[in-house]
C-alpha positions in Angstrom: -81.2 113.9 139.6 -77.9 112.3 137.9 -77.8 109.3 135.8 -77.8 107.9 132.3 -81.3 109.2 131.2 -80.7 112.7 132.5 -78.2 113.4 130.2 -80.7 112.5 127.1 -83.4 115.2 127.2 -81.6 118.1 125.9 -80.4 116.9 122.6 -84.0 116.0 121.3 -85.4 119.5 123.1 -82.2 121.3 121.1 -82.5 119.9 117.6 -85.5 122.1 117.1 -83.1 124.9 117.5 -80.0 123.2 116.0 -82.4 122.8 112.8 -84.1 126.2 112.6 -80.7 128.1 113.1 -78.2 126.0 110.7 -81.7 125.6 107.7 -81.5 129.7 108.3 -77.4 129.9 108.2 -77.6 127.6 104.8 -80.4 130.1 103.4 -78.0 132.8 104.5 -75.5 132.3 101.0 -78.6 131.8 98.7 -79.2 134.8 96.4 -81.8 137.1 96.4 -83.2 140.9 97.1 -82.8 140.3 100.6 -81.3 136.9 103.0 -83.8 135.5 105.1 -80.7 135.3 107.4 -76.9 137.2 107.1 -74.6 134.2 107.4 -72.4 136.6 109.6 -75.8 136.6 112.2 -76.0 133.1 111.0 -72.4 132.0 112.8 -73.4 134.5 116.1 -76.3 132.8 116.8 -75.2 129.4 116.5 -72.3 129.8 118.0 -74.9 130.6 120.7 -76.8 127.2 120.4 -73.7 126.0 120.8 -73.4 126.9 124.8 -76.8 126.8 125.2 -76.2 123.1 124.2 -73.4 122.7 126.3 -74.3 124.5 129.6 -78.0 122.0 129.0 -75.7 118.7 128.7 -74.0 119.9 131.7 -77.0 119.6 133.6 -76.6 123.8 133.9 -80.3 124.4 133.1 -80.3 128.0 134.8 -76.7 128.9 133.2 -78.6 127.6 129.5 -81.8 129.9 130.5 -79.7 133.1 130.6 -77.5 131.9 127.5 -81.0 131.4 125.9 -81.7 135.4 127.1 -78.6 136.7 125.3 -79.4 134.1 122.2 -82.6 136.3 122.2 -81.5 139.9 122.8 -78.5 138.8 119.5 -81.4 137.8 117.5 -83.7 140.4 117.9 -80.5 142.6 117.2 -79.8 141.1 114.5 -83.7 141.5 113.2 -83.1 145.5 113.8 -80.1 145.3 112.0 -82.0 143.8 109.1 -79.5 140.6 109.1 -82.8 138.4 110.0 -86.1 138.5 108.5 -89.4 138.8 110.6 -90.1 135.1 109.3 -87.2 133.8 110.0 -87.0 135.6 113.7 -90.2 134.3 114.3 -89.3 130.8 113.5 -85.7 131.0 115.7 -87.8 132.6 118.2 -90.5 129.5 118.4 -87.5 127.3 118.6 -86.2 129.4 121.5 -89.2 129.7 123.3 -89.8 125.7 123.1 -86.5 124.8 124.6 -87.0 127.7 127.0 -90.2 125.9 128.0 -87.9 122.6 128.4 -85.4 124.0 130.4 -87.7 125.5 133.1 -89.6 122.6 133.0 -86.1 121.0 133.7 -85.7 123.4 136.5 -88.8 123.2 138.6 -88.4 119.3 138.0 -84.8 120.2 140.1 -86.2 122.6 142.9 -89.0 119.9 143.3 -86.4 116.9 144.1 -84.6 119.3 146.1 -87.5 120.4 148.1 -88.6 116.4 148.5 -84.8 115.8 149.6 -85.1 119.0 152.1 -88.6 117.6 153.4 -87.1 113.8 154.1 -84.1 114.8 155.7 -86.1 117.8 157.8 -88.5 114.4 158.6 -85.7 112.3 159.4 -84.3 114.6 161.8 -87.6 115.1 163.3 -88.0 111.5 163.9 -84.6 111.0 165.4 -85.4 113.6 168.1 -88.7 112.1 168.9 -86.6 108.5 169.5 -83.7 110.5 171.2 -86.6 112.1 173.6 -88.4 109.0 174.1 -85.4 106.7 174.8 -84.2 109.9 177.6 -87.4 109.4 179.3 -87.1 105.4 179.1 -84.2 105.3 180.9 -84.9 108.9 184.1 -85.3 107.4 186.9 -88.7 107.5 189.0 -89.6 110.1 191.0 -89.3 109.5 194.3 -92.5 109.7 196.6 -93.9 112.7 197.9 -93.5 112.9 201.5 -95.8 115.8 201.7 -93.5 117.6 204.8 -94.2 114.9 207.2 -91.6 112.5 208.7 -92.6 108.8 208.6 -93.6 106.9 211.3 -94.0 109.7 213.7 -97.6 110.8 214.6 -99.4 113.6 216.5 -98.6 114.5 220.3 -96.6 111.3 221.5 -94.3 111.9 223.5 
C-alpha cells in the first residue's frame, strides 16, 4: 500500500515516544538525589527513536519492530544500570509498547493486502485456464461416428 496517506501514520504513532524520551532527556540535567533519566541514556535512546522513526517512514515496519526490540533491551539496561528510574522506564516503555502495537498493526494490515493480491491473481489465473480450456474444446473437432466394426452398406450372407 504506497501513496500519500501511507506515509502519515507514523509521525502521530511516534510523537508519543518522541515526547516521553526528549521530556525524560530534558529532566536528565535537572538537579536532584537521583535523575529520573542520565542524559548519557537520554542521547542512546533517542538516538534510537530516531531509526525507529526512520526505518517507520520508510514504510520498514518489521526493520522498526526489531529497532523497537533493541530500544527496549538499551532501556531496560539502562534501568539496571540505574541511569533510568522505574517511573520513567515505565512511561518509555508505555510509549514503546503503543507504537509497537501501531507497527504490527501496520504489518498485518501489509500481509493482509498481500494475501488479497496473492488470492486475485491465483483467481485470475484460475479463470484464464477455465477460458483457455473452454475455447480448446470450442474449437476440437467432432468425433467421428462409431462404426461399431461393421462396413457400411454391406449386409449378412450376400453374395
Amino acid at each position: 500500500m504506497t501513496g500519500k496517506n501511507t506515509r502519515h501514520w507514523f509521525p502521530a504513532l511516534a510523537g508519543p515516544l518522541l515526547t516521553a524520551l526528549l521530556v525524560a532527556g530534558s529532566l536528565a540535567g535537572c538537579a536532584g538525589p537521583a535523575p529520573e533519566l542520565d542524559g548519557a541514556a537520554a542521547t542512546q535512546l533517542q538516538s534510537q527513536v530516531r531509526a525507529v522513526t526512520e526505518a517507520a517512514a520508510a514504510e520498514d515496519s518489521p526493520g522498526a519492530l526489531k529497532l523497537l526490540d533493541d530500544l527496549m533491551t538499551k532501556l531496560d539496561a539502562a534501568a539496571a544500570d540505574g541511569k533510568v528510574s522505574f517511573k520513567r522506564h515505565q512511561s518509555i516503555k508505555a510509549s514503546v509498547d503503543a507504537v509497537r502495537a501501531d507497527l504490527n498493526a501496520k504489518v498485518a494490515q501489509q500481509q493482509a493486502a498481500e494475501a488479497a493480491k496473492a488470492a486475485a491473481a491465483a483467481q485470475a489465473a484460475q479463470e484464464a485456464a477455465a477460458k483457455a480450456a473452454a475455447d480448446q474444446a470450442a474449437q476440437a473437432p467432432a468425433p467421428a461416428p462409431a462404426d461399431n466394426g461393421r462396413a457400411k452398406g454391406k449386409g449378412k450372407g450376400g453374395g
